[in-house]
CHARMM internal coordinates of N, CA and C (Angstrom, degrees):
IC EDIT
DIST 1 N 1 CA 1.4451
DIST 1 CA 1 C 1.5269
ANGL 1 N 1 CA 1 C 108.80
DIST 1 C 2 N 1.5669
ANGL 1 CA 1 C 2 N 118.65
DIHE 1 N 1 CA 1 C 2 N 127.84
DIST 2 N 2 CA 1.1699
ANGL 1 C 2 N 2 CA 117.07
DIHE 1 CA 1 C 2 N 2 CA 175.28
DIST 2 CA 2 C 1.2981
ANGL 2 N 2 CA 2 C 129.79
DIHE 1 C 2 N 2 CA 2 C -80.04
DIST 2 C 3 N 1.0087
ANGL 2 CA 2 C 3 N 128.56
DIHE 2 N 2 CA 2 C 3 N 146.78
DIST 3 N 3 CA 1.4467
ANGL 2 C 3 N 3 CA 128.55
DIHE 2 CA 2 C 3 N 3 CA 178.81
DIST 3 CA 3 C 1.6347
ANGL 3 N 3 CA 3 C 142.21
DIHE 2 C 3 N 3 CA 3 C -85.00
DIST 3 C 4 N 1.1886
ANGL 3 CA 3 C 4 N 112.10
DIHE 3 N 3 CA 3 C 4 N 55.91
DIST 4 N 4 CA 1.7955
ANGL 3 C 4 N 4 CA 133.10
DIHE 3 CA 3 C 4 N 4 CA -139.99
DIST 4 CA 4 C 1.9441
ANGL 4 N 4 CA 4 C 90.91
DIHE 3 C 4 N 4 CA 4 C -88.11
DIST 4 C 5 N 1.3081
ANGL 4 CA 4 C 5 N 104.66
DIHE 4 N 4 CA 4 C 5 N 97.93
DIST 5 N 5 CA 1.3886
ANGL 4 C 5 N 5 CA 108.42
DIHE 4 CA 4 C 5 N 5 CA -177.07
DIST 5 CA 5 C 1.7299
ANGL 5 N 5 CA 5 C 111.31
DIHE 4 C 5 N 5 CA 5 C -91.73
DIST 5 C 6 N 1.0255
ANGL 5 CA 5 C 6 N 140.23
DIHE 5 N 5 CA 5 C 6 N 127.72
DIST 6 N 6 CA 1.8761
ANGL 5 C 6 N 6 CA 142.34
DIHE 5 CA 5 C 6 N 6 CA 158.03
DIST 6 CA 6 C 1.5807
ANGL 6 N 6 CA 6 C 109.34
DIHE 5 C 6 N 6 CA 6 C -82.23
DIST 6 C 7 N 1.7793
ANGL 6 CA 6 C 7 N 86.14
DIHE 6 N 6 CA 6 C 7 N 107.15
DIST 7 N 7 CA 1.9342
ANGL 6 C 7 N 7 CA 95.79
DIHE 6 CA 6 C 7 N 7 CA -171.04
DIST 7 CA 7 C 1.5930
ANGL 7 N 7 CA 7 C 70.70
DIHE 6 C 7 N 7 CA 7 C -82.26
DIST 7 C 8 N 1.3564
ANGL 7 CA 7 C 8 N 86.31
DIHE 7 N 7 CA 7 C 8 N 172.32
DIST 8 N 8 CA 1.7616
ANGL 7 C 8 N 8 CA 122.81
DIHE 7 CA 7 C 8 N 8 CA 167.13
DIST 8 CA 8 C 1.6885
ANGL 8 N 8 CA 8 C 95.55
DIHE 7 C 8 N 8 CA 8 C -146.47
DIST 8 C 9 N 1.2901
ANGL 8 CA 8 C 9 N 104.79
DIHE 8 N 8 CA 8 C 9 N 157.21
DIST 9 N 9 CA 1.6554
ANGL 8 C 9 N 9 CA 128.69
DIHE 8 CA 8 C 9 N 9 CA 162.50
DIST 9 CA 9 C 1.5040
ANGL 9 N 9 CA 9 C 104.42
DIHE 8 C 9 N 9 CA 9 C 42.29
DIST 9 C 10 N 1.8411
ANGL 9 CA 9 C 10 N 96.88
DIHE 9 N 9 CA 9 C 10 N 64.20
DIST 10 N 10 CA 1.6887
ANGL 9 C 10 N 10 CA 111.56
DIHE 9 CA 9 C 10 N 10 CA -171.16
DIST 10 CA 10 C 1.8474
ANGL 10 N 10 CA 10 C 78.11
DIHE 9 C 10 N 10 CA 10 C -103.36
DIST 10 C 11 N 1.8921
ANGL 10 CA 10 C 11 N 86.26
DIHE 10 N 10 CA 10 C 11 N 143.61
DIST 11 N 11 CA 1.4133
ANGL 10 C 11 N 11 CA 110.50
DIHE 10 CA 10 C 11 N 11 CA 168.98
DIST 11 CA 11 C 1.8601
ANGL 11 N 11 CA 11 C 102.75
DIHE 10 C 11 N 11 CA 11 C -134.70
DIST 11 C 12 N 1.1820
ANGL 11 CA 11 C 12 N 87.58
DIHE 11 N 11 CA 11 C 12 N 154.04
DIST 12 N 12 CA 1.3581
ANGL 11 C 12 N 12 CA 91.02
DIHE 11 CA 11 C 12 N 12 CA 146.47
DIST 12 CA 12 C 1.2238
ANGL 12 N 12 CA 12 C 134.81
DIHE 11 C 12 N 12 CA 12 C -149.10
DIST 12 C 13 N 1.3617
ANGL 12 CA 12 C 13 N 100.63
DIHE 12 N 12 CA 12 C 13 N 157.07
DIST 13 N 13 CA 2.0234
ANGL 12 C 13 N 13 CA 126.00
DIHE 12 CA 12 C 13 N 13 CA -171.93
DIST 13 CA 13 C 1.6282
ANGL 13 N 13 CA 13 C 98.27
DIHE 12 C 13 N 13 CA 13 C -85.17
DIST 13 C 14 N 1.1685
ANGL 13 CA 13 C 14 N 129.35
DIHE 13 N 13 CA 13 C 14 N 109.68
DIST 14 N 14 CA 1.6673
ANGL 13 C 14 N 14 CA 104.38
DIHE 13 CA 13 C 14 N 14 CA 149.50
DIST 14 CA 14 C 1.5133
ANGL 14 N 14 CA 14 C 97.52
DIHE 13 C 14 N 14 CA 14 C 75.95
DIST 14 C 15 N 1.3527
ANGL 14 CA 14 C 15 N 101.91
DIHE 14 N 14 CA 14 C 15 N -160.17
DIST 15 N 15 CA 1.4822
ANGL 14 C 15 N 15 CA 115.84
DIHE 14 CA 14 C 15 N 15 CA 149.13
DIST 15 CA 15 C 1.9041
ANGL 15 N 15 CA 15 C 128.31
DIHE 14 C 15 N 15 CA 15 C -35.83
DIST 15 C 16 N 1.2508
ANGL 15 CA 15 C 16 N 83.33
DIHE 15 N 15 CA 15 C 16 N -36.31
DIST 16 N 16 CA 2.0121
ANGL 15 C 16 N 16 CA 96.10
DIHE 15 CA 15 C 16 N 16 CA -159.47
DIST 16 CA 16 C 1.2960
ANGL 16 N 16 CA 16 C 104.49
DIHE 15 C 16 N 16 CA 16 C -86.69
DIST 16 C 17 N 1.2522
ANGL 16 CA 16 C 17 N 108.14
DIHE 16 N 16 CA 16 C 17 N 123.88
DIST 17 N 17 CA 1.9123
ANGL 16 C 17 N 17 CA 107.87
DIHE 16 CA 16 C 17 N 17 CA 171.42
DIST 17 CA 17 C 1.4459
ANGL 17 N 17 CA 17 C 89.32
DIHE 16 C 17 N 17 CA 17 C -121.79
DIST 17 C 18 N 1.9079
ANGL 17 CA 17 C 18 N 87.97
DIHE 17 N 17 CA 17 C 18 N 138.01
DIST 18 N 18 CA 1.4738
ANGL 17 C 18 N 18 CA 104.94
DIHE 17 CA 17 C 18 N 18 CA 174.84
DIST 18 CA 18 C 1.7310
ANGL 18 N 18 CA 18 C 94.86
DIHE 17 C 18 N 18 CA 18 C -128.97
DIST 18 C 19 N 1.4165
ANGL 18 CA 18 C 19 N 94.51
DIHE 18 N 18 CA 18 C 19 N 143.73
DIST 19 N 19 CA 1.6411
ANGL 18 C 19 N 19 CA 127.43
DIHE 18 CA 18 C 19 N 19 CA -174.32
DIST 19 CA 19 C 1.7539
ANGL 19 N 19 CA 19 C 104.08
DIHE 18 C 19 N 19 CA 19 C -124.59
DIST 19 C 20 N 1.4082
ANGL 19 CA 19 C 20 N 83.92
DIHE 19 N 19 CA 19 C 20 N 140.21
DIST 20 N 20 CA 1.7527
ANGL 19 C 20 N 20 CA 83.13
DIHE 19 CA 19 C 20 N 20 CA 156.20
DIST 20 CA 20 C 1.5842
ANGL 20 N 20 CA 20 C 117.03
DIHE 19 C 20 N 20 CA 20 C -125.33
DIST 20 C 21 N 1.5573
ANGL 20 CA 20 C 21 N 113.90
DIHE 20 N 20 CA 20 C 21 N 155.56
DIST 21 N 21 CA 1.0597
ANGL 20 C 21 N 21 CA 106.48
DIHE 20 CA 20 C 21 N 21 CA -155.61
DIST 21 CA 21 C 2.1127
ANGL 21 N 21 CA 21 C 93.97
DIHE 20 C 21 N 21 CA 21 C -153.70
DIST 21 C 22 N 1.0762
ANGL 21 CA 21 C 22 N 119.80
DIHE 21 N 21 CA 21 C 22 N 172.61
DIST 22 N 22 CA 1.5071
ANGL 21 C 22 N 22 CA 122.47
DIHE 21 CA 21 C 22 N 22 CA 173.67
DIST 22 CA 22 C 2.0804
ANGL 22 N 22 CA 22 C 103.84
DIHE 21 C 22 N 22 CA 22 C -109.58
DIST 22 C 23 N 1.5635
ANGL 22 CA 22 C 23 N 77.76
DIHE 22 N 22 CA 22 C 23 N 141.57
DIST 23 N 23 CA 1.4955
ANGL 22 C 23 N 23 CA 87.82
DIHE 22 CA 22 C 23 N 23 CA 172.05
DIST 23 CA 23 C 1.4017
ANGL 23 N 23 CA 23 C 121.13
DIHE 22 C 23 N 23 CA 23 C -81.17
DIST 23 C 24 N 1.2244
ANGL 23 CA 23 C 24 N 118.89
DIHE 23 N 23 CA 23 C 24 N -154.07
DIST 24 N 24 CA 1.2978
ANGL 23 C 24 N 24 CA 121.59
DIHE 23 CA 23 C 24 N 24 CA -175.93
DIST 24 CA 24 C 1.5190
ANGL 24 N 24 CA 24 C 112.43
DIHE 23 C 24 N 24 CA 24 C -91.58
DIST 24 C 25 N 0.9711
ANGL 24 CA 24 C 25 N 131.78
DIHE 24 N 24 CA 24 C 25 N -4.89
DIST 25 N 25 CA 1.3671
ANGL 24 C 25 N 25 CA 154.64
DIHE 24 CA 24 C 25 N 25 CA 168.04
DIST 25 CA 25 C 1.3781
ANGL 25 N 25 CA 25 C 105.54
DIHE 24 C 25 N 25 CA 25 C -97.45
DIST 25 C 26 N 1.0063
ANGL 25 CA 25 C 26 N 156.55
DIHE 25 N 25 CA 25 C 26 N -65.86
DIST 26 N 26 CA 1.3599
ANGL 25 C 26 N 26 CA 137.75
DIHE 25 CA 25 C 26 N 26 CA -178.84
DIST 26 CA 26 C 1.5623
ANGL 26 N 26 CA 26 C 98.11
DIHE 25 C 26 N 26 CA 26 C 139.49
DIST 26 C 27 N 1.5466
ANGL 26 CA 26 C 27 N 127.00
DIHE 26 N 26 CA 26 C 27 N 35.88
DIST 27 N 27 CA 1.4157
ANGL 26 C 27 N 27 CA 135.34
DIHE 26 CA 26 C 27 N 27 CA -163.19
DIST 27 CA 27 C 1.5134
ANGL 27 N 27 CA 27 C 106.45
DIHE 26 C 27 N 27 CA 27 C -115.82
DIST 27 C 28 N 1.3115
ANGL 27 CA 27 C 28 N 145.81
DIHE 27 N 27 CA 27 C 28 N 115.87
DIST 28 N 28 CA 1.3037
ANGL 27 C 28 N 28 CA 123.04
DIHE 27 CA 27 C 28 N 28 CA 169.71
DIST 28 CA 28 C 1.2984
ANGL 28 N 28 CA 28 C 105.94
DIHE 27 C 28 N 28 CA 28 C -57.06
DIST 28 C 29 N 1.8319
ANGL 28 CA 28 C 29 N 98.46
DIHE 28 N 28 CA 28 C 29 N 162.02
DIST 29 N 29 CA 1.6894
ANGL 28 C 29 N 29 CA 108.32
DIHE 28 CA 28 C 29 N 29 CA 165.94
DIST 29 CA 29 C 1.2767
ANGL 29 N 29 CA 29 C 105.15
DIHE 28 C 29 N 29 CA 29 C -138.82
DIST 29 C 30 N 1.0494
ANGL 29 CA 29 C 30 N 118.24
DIHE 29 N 29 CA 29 C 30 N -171.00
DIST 30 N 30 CA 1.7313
ANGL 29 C 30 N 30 CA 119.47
DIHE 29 CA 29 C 30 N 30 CA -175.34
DIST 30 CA 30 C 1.6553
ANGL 30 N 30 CA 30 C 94.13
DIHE 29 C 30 N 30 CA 30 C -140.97
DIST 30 C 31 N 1.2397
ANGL 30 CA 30 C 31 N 128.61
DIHE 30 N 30 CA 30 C 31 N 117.80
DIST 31 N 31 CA 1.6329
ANGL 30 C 31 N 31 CA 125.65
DIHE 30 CA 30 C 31 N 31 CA 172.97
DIST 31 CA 31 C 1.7726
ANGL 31 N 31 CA 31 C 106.24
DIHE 30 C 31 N 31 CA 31 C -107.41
DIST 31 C 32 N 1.0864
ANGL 31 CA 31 C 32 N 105.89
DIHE 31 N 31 CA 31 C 32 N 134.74
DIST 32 N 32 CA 1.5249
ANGL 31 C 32 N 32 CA 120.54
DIHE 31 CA 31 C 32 N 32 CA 166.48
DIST 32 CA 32 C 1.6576
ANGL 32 N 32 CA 32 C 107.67
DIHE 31 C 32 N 32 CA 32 C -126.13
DIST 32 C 33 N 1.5819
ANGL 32 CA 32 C 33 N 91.71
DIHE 32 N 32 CA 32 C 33 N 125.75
DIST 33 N 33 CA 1.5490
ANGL 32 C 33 N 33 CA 102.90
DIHE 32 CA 32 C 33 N 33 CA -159.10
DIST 33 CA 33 C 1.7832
ANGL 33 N 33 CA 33 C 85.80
DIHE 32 C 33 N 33 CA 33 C -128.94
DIST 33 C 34 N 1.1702
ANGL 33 CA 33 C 34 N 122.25
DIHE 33 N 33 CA 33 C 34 N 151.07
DIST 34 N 34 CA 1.4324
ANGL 33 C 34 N 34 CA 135.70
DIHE 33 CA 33 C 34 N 34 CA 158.14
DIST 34 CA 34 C 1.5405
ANGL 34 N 34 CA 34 C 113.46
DIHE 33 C 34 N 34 CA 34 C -104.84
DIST 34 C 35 N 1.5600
ANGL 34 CA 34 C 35 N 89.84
DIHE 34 N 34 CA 34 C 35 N 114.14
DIST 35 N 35 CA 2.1216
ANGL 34 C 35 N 35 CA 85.70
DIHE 34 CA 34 C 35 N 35 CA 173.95
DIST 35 CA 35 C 1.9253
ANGL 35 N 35 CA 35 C 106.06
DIHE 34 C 35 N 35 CA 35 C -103.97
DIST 35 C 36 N 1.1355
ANGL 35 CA 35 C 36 N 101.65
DIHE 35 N 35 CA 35 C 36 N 49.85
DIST 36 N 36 CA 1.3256
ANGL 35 C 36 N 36 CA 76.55
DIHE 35 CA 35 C 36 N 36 CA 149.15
DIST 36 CA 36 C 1.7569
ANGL 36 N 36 CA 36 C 115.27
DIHE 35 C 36 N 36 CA 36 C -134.43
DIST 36 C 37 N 1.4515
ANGL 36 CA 36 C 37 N 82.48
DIHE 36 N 36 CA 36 C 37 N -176.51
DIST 37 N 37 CA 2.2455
ANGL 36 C 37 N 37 CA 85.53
DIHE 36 CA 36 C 37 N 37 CA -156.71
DIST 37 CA 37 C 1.5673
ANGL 37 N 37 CA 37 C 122.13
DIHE 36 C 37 N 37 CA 37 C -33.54
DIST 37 C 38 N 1.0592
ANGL 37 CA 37 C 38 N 96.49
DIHE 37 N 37 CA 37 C 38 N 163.89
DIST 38 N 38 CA 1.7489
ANGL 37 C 38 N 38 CA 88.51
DIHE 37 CA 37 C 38 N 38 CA -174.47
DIST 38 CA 38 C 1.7058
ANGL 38 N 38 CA 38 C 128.56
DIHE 37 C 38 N 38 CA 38 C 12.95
DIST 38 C 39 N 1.2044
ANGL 38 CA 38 C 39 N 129.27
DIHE 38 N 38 CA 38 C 39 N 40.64
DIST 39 N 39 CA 1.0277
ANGL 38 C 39 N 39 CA 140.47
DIHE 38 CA 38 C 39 N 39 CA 170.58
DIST 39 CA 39 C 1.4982
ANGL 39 N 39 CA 39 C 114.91
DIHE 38 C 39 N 39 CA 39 C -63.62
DIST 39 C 40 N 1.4310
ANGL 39 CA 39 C 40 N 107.97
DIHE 39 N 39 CA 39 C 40 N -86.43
DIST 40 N 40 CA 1.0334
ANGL 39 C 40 N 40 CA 144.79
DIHE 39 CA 39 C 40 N 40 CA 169.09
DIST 40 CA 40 C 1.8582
ANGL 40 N 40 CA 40 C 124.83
DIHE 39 C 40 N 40 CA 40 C 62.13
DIST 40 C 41 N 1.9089
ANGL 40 CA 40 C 41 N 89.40
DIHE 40 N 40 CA 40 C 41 N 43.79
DIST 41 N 41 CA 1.4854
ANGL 40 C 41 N 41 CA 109.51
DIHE 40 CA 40 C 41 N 41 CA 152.33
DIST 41 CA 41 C 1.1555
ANGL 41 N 41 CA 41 C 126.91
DIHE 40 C 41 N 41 CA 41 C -52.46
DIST 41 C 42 N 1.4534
ANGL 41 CA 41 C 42 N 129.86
DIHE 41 N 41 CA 41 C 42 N 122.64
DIST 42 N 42 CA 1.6039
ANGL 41 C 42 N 42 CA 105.19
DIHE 41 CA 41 C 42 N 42 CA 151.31
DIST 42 CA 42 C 2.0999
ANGL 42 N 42 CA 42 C 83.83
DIHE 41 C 42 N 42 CA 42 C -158.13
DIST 42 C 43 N 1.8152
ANGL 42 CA 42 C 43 N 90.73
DIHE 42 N 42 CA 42 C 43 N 155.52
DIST 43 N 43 CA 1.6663
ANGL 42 C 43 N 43 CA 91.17
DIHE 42 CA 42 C 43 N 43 CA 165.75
DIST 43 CA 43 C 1.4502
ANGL 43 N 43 CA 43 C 87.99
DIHE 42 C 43 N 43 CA 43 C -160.88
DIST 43 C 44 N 1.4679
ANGL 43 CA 43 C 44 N 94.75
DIHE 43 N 43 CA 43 C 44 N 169.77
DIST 44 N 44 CA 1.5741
ANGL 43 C 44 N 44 CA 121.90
DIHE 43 CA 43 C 44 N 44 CA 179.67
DIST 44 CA 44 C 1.5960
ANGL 44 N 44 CA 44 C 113.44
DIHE 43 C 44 N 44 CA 44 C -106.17
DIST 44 C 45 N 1.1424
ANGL 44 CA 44 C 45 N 126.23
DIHE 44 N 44 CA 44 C 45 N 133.04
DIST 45 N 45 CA 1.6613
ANGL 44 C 45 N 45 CA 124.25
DIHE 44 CA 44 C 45 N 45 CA -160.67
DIST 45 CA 45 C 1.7542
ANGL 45 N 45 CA 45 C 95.17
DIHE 44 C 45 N 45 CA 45 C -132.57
DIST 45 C 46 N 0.5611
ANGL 45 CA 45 C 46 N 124.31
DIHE 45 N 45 CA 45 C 46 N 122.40
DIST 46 N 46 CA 1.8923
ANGL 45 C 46 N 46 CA 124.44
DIHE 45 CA 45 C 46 N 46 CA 157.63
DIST 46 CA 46 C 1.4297
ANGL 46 N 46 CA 46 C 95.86
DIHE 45 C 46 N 46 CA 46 C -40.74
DIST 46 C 47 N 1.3243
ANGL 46 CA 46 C 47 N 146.85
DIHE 46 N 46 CA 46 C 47 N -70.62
DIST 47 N 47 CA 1.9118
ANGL 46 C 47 N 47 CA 149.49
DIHE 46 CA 46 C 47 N 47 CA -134.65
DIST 47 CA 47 C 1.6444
ANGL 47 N 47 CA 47 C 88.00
DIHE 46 C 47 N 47 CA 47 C -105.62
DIST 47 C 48 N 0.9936
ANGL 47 CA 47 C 48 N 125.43
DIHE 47 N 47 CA 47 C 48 N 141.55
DIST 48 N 48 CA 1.4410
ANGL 47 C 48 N 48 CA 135.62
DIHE 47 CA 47 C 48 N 48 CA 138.87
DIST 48 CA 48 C 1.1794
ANGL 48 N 48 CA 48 C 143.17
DIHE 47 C 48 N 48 CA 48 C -65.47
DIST 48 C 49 N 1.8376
ANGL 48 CA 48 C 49 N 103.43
DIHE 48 N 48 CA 48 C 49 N -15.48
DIST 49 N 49 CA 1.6064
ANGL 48 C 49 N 49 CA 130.28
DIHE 48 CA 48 C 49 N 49 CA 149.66
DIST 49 CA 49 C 1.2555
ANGL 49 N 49 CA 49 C 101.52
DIHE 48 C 49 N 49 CA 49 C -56.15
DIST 49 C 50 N 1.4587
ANGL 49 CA 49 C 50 N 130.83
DIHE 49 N 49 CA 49 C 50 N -54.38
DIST 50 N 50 CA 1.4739
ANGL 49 C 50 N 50 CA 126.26
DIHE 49 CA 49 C 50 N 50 CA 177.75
DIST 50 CA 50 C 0.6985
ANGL 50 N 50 CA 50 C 124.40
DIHE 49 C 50 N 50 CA 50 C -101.62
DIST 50 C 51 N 2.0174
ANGL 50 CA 50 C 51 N 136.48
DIHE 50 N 50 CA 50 C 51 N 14.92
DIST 51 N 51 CA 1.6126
ANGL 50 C 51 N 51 CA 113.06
DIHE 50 CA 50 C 51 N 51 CA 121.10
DIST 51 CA 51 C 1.4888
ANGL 51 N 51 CA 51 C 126.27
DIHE 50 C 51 N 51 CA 51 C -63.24
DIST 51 C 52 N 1.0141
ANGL 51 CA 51 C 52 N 110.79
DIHE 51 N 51 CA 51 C 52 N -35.13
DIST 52 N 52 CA 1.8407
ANGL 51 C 52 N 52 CA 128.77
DIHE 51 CA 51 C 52 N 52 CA -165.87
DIST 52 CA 52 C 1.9602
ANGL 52 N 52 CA 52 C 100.03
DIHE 51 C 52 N 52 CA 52 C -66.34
DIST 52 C 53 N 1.5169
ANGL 52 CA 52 C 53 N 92.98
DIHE 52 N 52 CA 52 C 53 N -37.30
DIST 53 N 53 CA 1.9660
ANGL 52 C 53 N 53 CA 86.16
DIHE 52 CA 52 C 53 N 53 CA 176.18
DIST 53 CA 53 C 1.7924
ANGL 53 N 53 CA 53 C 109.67
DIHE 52 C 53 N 53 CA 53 C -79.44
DIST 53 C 54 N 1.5445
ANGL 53 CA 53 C 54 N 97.98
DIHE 53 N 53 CA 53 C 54 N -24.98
DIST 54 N 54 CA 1.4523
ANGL 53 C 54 N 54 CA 84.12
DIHE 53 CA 53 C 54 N 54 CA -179.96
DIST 54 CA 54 C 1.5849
ANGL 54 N 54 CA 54 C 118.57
DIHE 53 C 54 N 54 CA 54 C -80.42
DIST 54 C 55 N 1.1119
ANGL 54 CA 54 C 55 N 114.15
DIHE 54 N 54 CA 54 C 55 N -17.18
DIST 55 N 55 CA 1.4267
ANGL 54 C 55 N 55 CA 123.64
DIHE 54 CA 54 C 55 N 55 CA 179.42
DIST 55 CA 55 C 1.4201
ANGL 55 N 55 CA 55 C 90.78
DIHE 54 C 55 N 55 CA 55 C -60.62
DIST 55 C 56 N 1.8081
ANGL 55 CA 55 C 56 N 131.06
DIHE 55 N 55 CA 55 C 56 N -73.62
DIST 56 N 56 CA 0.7608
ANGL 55 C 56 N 56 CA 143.72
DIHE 55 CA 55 C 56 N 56 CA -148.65
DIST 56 CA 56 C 1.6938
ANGL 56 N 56 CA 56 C 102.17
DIHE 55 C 56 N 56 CA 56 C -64.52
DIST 56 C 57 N 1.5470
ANGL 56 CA 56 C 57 N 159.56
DIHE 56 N 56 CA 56 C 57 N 6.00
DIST 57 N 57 CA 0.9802
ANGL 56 C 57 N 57 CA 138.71
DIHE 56 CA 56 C 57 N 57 CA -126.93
DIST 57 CA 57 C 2.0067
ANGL 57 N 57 CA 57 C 88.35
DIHE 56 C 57 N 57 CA 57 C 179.19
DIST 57 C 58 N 1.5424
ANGL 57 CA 57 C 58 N 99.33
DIHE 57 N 57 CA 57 C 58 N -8.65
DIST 58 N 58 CA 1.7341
ANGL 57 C 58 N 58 CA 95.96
DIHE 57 CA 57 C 58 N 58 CA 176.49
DIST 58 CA 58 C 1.3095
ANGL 58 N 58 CA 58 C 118.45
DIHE 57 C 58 N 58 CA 58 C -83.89
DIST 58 C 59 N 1.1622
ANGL 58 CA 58 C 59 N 123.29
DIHE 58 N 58 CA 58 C 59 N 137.59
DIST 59 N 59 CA 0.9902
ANGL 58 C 59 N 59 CA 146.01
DIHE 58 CA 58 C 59 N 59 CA 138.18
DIST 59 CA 59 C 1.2190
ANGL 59 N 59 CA 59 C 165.58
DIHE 58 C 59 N 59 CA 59 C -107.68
DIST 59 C 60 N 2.0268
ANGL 59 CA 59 C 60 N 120.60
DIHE 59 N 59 CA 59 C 60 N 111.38
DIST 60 N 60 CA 0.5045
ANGL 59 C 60 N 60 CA 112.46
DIHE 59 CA 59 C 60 N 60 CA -134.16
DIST 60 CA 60 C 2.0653
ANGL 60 N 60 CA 60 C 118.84
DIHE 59 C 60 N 60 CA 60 C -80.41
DIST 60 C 61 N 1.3630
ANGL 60 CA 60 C 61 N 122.60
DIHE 60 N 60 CA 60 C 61 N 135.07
DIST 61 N 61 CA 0.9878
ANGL 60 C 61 N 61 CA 133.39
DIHE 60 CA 60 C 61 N 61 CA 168.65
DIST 61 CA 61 C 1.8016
ANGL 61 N 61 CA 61 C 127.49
DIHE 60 C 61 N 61 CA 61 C -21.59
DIST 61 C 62 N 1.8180
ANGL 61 CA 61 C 62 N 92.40
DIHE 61 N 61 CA 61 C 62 N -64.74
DIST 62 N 62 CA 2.1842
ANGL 61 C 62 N 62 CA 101.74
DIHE 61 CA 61 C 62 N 62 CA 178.00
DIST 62 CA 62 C 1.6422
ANGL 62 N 62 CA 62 C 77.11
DIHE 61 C 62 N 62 CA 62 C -92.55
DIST 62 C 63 N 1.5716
ANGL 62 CA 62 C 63 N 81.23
DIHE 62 N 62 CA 62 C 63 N 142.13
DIST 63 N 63 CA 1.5326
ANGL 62 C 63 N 63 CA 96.04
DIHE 62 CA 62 C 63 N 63 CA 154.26
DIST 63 CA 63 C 1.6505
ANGL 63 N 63 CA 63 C 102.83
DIHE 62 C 63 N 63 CA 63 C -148.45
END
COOR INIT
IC SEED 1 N 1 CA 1 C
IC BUILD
């Protein structure tokens, strides 16, 4: 079963856009994902204070 999430109140940092969205349980989450090339950041945080710092504080790996 795939996991097809609906962010709401997506921003983005930099590279990193963080969205929040509900899990499969009925829990908000906060995701911070990095789109640029071969990166391939992303995590799930309970606080949006601690997606929004991790966005703010990534770095990316290829440059």
């Amino acid at each position: 079963m795939t996991d097809q999430r609906r962010f709401r109140a997506v921003i983005r940092i930099g590279p990193v856009r963080v969205g929040t969205s509900y899990d499969g349980r009925g829990r908000e989450k906060h995701t911070a994902a990095c789109t640029a090339p071969r990166c391939g950041f992303s995590s799930d945080y309970d606080s949006r204070a601690a997606a929004e710092l991790a966005a703010r504080t990534h770095r990316c790996p290829i440059r």
